[in-house]
C-alpha positions in Angstrom: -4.9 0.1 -20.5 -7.2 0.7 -17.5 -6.9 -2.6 -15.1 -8.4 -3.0 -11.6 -6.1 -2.9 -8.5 -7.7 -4.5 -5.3 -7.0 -3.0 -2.1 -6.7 -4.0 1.3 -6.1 -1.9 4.6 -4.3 -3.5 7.5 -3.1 -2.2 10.9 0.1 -3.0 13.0 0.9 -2.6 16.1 4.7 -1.9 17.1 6.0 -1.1 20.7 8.5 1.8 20.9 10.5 3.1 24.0 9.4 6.4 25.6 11.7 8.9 27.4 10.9 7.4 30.5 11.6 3.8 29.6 8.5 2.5 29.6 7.5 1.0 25.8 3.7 2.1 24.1 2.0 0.9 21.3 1.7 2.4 18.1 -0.2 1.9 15.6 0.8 1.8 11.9 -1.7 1.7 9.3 -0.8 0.5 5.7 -2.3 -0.8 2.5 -1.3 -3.8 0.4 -2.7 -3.0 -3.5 -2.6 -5.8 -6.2 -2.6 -5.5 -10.0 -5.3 -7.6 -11.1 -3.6 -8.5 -14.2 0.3 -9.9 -13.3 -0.4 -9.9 -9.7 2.3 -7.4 -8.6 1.9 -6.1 -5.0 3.1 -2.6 -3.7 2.6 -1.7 0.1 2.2 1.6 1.2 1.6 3.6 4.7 -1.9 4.8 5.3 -5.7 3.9 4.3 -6.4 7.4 2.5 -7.1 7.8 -1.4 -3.9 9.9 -1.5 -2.2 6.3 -0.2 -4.4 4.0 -3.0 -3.0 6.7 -5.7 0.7 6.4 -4.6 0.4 2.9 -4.6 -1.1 2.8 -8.5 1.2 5.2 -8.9 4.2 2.3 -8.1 2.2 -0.6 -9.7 2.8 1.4 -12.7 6.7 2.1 -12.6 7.6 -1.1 -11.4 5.2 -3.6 -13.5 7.2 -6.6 -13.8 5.9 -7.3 -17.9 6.8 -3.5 -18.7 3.5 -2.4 -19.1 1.9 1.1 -18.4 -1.1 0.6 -17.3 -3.6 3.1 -15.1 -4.9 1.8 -12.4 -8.6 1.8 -11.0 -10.7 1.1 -7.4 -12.5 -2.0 -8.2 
């Protein structure tokens, strides 16, 4: 069965330690996509198609009602 996945992009920021001791930002982008049928989220890094396809790609192996669904941009 086809079913829509919604998407969102976020962004966080993390502070990491340099070789001098001195701590800079970094930025992390990730997306959050949500079966529109059970609800099931998956998070993965990135805001690219090849991240929206992994993420379908793990709504469908870990559907919580067994289900193989493919998954679709709304």
């Amino acid at each position: 069965m086809r079913v829509c996945a919604a998407d969102w992009d976020f962004e966080e920021t993390e502070y990491r330690t340099g070789e001098n001791g001195q701590d800079y930002p970094v930025t992390i982008p990730y997306k959050t996509v949500t079966c529109a049928r059970c609800g099931n989220a998956i998070t993965v890094f990135g805001h690219s198609q090849e991240s929206f396809e992994a993420a379908c790609v793990q709504l469908r192996l870990t559907c919580p009602k067994g289900e193989n669904n493919f998954y679709l941009a709304p």
